[in-house]
Each structure stands twice: as structure tokens, then as C-alpha cells.
N, CA, C and O atoms as CSV, one atom per row, in Angstrom:
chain,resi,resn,atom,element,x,y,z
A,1,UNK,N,N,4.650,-12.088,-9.125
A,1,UNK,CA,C,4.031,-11.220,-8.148
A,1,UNK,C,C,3.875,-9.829,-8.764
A,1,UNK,O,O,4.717,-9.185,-9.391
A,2,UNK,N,N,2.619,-9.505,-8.452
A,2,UNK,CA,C,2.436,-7.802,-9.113
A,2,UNK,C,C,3.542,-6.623,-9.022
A,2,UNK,O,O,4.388,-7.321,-8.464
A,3,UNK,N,N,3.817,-6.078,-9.077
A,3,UNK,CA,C,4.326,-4.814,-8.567
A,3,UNK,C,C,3.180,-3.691,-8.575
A,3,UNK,O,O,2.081,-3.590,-9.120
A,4,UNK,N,N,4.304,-2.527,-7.320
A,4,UNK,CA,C,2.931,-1.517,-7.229
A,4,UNK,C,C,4.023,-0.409,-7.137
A,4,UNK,O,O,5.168,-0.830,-7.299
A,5,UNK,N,N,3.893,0.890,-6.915
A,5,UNK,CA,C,4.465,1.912,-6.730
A,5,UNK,C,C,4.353,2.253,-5.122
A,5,UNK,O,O,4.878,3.158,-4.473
A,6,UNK,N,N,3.485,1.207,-4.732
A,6,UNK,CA,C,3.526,1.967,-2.697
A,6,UNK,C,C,4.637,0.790,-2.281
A,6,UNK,O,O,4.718,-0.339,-2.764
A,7,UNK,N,N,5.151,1.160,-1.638
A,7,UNK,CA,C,6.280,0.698,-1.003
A,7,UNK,C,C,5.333,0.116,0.675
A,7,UNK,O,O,4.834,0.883,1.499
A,8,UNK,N,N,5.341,-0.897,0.718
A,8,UNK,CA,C,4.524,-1.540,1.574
A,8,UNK,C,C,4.956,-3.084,2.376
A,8,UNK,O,O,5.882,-3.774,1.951
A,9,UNK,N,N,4.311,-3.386,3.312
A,9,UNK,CA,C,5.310,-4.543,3.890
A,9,UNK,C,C,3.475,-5.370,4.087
A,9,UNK,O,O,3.328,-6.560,4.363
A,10,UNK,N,N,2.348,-4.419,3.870
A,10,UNK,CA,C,0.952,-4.594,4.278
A,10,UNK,C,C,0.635,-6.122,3.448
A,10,UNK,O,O,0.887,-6.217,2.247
A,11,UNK,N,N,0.166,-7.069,4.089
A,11,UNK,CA,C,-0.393,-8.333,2.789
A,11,UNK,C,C,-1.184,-7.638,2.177
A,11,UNK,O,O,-1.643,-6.613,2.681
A,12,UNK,N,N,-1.550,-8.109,0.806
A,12,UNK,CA,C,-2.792,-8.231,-0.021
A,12,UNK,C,C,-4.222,-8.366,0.562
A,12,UNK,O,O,-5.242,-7.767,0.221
A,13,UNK,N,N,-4.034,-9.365,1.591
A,13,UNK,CA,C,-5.663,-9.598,2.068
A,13,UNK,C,C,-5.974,-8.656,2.867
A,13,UNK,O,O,-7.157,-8.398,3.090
A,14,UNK,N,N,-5.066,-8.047,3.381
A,14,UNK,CA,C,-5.730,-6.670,4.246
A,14,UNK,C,C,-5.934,-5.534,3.827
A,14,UNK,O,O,-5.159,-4.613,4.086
A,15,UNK,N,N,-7.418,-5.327,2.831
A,15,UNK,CA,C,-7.476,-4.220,1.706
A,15,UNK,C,C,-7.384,-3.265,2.397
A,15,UNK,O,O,-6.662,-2.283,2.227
A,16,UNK,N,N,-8.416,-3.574,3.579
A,16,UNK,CA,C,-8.206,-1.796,4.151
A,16,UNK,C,C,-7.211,-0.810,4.309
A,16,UNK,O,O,-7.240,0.399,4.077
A,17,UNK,N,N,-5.983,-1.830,4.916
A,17,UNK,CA,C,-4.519,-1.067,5.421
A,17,UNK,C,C,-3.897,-0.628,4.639
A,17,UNK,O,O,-3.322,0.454,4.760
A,18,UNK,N,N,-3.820,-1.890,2.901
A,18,UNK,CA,C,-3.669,-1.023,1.629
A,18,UNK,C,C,-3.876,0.017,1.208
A,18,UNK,O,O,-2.960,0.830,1.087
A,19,UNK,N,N,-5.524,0.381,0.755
A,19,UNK,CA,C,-6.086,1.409,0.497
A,19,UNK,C,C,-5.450,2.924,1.538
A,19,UNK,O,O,-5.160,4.038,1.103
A,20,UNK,N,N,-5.397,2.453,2.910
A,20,UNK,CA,C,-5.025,3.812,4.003
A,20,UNK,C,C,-3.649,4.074,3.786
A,20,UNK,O,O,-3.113,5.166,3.978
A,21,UNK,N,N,-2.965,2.811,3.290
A,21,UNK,CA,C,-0.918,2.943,3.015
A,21,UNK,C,C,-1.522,3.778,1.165
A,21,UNK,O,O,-1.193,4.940,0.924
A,22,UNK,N,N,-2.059,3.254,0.499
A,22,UNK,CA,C,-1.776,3.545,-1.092
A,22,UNK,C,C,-2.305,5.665,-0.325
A,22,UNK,O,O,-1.481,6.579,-0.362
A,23,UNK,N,N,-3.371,5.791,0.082
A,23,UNK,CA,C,-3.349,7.264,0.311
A,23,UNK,C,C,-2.728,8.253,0.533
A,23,UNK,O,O,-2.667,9.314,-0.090
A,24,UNK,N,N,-1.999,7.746,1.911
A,24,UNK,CA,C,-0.484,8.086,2.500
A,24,UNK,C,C,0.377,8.534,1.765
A,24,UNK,O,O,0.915,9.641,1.771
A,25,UNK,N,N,0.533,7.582,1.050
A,25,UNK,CA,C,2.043,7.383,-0.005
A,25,UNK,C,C,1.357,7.959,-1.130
A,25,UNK,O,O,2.036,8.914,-1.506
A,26,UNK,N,N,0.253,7.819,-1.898
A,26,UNK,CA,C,0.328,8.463,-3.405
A,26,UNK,C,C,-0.183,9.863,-3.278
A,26,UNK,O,O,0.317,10.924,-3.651
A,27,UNK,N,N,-1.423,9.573,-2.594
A,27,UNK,CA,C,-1.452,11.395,-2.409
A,27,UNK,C,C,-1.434,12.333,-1.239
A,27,UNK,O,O,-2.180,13.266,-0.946
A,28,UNK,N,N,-0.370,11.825,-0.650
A,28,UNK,CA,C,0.300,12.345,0.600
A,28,UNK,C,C,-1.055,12.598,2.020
A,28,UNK,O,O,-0.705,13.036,3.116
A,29,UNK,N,N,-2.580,12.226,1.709
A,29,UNK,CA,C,-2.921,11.906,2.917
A,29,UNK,C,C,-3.235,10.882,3.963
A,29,UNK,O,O,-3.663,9.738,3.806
A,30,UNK,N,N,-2.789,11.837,5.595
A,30,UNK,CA,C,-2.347,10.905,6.354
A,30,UNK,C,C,-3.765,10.458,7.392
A,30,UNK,O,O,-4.789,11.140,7.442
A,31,UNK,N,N,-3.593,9.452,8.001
A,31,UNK,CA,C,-4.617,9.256,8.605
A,31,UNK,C,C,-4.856,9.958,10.284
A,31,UNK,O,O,-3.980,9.808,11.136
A,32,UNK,N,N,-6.060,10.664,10.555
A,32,UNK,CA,C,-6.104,11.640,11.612
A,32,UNK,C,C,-6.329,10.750,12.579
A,32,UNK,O,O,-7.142,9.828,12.513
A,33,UNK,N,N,-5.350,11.105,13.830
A,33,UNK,CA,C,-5.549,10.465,14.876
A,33,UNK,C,C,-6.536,10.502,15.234
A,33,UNK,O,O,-7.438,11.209,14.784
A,34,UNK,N,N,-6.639,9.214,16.761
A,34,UNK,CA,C,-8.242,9.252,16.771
A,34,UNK,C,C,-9.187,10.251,17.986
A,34,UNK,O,O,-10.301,10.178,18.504
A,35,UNK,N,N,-7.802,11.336,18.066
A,35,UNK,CA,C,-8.729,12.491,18.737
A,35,UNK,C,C,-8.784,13.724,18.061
A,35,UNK,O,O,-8.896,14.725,18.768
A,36,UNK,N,N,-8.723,13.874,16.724
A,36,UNK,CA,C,-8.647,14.669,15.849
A,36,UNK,C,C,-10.136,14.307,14.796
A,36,UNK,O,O,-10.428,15.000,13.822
A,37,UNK,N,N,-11.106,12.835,15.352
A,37,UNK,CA,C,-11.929,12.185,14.921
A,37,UNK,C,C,-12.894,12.772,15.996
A,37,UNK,O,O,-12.448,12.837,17.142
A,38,UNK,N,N,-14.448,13.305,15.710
A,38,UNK,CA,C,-15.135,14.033,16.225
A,38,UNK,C,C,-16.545,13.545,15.897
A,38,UNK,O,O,-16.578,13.386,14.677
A,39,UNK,N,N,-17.779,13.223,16.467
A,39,UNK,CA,C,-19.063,12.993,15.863
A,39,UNK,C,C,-19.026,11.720,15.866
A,39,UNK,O,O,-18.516,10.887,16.615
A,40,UNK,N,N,-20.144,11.639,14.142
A,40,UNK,CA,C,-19.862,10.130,14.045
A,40,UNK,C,C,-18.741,9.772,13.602
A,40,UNK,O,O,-18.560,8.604,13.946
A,41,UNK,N,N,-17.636,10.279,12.845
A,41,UNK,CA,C,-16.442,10.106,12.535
A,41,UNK,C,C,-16.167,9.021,13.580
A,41,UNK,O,O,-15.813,7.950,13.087
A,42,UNK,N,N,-16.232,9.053,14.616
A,42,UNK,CA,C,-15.360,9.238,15.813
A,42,UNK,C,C,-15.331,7.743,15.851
A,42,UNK,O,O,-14.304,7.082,16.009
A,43,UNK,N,N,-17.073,7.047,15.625
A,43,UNK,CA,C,-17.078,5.614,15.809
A,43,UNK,C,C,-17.009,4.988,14.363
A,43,UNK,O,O,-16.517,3.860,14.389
A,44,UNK,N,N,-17.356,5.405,13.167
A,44,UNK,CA,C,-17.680,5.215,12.093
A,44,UNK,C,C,-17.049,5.446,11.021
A,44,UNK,O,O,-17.590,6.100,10.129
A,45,UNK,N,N,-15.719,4.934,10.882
A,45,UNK,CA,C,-14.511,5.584,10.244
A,45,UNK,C,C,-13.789,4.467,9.558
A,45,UNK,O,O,-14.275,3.346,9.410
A,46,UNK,N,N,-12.699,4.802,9.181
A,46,UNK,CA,C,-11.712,3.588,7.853
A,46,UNK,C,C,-10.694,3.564,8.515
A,46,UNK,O,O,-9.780,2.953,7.961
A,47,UNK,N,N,-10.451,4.008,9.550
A,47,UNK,CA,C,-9.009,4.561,9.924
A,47,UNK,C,C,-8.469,3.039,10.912
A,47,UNK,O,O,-7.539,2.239,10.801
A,48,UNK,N,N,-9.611,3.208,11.859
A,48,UNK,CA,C,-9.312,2.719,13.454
A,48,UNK,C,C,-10.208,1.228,12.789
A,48,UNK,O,O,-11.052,1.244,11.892
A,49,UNK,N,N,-9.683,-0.021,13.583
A,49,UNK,CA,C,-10.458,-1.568,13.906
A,49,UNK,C,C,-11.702,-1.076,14.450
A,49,UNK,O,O,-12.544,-1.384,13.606
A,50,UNK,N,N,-12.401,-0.343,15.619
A,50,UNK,CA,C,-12.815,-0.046,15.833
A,50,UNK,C,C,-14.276,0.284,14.768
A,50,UNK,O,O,-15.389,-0.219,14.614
A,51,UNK,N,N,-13.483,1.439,14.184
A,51,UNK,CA,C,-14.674,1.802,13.148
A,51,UNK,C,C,-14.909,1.070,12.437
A,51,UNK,O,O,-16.047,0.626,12.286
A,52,UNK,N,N,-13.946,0.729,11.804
A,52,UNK,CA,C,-14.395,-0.949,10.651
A,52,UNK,C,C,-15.337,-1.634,10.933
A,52,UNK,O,O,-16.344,-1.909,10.280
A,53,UNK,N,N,-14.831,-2.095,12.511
A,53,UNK,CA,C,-15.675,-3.111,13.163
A,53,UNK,C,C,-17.791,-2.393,13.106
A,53,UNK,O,O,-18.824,-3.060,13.042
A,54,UNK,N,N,-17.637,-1.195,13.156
A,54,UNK,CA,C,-18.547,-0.744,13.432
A,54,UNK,C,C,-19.326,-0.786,12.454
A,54,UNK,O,O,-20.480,-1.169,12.647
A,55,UNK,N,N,-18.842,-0.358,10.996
A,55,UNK,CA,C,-19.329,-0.132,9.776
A,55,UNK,C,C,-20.263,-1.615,9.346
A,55,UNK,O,O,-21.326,-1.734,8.736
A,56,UNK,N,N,-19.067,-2.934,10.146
A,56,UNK,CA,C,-19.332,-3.685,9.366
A,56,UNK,C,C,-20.369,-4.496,9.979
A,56,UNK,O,O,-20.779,-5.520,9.433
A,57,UNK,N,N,-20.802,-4.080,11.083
A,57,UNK,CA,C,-21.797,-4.327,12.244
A,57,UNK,C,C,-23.179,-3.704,11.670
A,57,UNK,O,O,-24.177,-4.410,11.533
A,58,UNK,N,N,-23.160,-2.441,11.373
A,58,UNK,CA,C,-24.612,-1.892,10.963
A,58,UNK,C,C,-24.698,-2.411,9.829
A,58,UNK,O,O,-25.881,-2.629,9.567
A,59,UNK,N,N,-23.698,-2.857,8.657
A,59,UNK,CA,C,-24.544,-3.870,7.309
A,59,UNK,C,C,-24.782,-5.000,7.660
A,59,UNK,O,O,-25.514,-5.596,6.869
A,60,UNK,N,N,-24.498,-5.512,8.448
A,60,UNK,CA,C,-25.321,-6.926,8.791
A,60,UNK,C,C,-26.382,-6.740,9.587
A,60,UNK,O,O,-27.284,-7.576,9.645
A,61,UNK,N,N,-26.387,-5.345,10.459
A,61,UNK,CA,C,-27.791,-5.181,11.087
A,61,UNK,C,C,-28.792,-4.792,10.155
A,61,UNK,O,O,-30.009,-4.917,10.287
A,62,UNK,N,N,-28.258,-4.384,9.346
A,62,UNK,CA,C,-29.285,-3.829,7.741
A,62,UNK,C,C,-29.837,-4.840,7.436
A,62,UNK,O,O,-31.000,-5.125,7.722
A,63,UNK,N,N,-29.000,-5.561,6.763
A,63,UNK,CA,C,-29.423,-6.910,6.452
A,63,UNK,C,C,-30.234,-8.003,6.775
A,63,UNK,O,O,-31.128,-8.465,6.067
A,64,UNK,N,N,-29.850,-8.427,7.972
A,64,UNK,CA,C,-30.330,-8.865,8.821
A,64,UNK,C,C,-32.084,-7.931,9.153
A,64,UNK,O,O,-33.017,-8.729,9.250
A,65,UNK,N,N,-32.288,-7.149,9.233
A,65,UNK,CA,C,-33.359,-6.227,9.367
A,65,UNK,C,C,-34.414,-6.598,8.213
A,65,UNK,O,O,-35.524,-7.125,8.292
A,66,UNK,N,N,-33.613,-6.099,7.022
A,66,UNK,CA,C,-34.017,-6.379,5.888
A,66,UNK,C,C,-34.792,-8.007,5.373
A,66,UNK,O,O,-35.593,-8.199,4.458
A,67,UNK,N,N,-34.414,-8.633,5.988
A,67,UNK,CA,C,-34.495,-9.745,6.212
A,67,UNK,C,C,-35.897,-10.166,6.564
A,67,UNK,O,O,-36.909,-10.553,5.980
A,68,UNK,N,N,-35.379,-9.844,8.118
A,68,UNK,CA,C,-36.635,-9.899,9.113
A,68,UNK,C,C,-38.191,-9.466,8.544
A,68,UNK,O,O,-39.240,-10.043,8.832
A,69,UNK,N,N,-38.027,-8.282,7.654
A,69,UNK,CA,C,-39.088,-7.458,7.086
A,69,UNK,C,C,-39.711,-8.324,5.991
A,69,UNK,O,O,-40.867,-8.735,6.096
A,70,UNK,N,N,-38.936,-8.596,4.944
A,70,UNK,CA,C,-39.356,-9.676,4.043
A,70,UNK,C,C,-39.991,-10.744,4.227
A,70,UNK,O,O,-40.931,-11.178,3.561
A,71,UNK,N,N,-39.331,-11.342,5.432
A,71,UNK,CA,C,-40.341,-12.548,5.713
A,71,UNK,C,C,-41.406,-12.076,6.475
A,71,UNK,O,O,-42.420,-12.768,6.383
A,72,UNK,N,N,-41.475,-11.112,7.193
A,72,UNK,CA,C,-42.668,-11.078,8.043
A,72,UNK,C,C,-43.721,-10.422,6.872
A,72,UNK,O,O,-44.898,-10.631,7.168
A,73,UNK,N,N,-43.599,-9.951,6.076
A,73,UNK,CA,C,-45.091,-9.011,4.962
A,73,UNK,C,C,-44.680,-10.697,4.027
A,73,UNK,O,O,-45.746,-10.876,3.438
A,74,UNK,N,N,-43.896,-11.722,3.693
A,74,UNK,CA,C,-44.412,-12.691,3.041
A,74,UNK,C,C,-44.865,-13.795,3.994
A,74,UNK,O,O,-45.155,-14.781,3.316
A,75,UNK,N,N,-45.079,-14.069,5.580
A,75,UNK,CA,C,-45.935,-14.829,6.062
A,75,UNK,C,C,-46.930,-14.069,5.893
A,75,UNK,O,O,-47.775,-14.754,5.317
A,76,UNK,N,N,-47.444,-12.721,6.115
A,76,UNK,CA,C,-48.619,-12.032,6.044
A,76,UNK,C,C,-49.405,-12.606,4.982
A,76,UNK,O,O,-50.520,-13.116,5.083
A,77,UNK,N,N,-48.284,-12.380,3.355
A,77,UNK,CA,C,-49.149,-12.609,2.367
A,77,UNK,C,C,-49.740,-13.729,2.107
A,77,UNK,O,O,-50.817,-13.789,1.512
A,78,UNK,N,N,-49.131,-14.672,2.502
A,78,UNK,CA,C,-49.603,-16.227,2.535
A,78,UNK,C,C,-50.794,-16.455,3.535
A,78,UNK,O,O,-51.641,-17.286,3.208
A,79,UNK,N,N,-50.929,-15.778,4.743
A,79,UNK,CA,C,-51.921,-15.783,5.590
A,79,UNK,C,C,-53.200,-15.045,4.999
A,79,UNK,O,O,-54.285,-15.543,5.300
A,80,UNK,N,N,-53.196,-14.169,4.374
A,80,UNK,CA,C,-54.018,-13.596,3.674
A,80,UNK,C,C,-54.978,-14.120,2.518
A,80,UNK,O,O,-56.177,-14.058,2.248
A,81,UNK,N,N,-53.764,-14.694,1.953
A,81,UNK,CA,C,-54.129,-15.403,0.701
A,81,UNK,C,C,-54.933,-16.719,1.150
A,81,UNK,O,O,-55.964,-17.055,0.569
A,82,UNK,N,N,-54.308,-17.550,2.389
A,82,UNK,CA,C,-55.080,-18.628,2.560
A,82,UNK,C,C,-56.668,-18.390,3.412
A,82,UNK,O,O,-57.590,-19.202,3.482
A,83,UNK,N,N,-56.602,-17.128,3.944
A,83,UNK,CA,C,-57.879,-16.913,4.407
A,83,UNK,C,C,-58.793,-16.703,3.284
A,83,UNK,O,O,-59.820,-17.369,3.149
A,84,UNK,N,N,-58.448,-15.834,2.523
A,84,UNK,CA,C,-59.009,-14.950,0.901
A,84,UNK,C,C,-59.737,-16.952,0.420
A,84,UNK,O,O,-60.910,-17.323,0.370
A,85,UNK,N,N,-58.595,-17.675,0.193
A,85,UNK,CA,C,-59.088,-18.586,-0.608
A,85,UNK,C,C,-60.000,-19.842,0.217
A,85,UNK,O,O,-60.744,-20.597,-0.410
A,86,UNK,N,N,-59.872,-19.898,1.220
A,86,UNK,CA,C,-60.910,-20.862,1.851
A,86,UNK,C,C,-62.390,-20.236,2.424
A,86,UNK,O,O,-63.107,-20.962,3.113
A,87,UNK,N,N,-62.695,-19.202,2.180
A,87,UNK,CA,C,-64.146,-18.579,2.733
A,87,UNK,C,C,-64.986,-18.200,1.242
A,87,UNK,O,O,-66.115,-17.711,1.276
């Protein structure tokens, strides 16, 4: 098993809680409660489930978007192309 210098009870698979414990502990910052969180901070953050949840909601809406866009300008192009080539 690895060793680390953070003194931790956090599993491995939960990078996030790692990364927020390794901060804490190596360079002494702590995480701001969540009324000390203001703006978009407030929903859009590393700190809180919440924000995670949020972060990880708009890359799949990206994606997903992204998506949507691609196929709709490549049915276009195919519609185009088959009009272009039968007249």
C-alpha cells in the first residue's frame, strides 16, 4: 500500500475529499463554509456534494449539447448533398 504524508482515514476512490484533506493538511487551506460561499461559488464549487453535483451536470449538458449540434449540421450535410446530387 502507498504511503502519503496526509494523515487520512478518506478511501482512494474518493479523489475529491483527498485533494480537499491533501490542501488542509499540506498547505494549511481550509475549506469555507457554505455561507462564506457567495455568487456562483455558491452553487459551483469543490467543497460541497452539491457543487460537484453541479459541475458535473453542466459537462454532460455540454456534451450532450455538443452532441446534439454535430448531428444536426451532419443530417443537414447529407440532406444537402443528396439534393446537390440527384437534380
Amino acid at each position: 500500500m502507498p504511503t502519503s504524508p496526509v494523515k487520512t482515514r478518506i478511501p482512494l476512490t474518493s479523489f475529491g475529499h483527498l485533494i480537499s484533506e491533501v490542501k488542509r493538511q499540506l498547505f494549511g487551506i481550509d475549506a469555507p463554509t457554505p455561507t462564506e460561499l457567495t455568487g456562483w461559488r455558491k452553487h459551483f464549487n469543490s467543497y460541497t456534494l452539491q457543487g460537484r453535483r453541479n459541475f458535473v451536470l453542466v459537462t454532460y449538458g455540454v456534451l450532450a449539447l455538443t452532441a446534439a449540434v454535430y448531428m444536426m449540421r451532419h443530417s443537414r450535410k447529407e440532406e444537402h448533398e443528396t439534393a446537390s446530387a440527384s437534380s
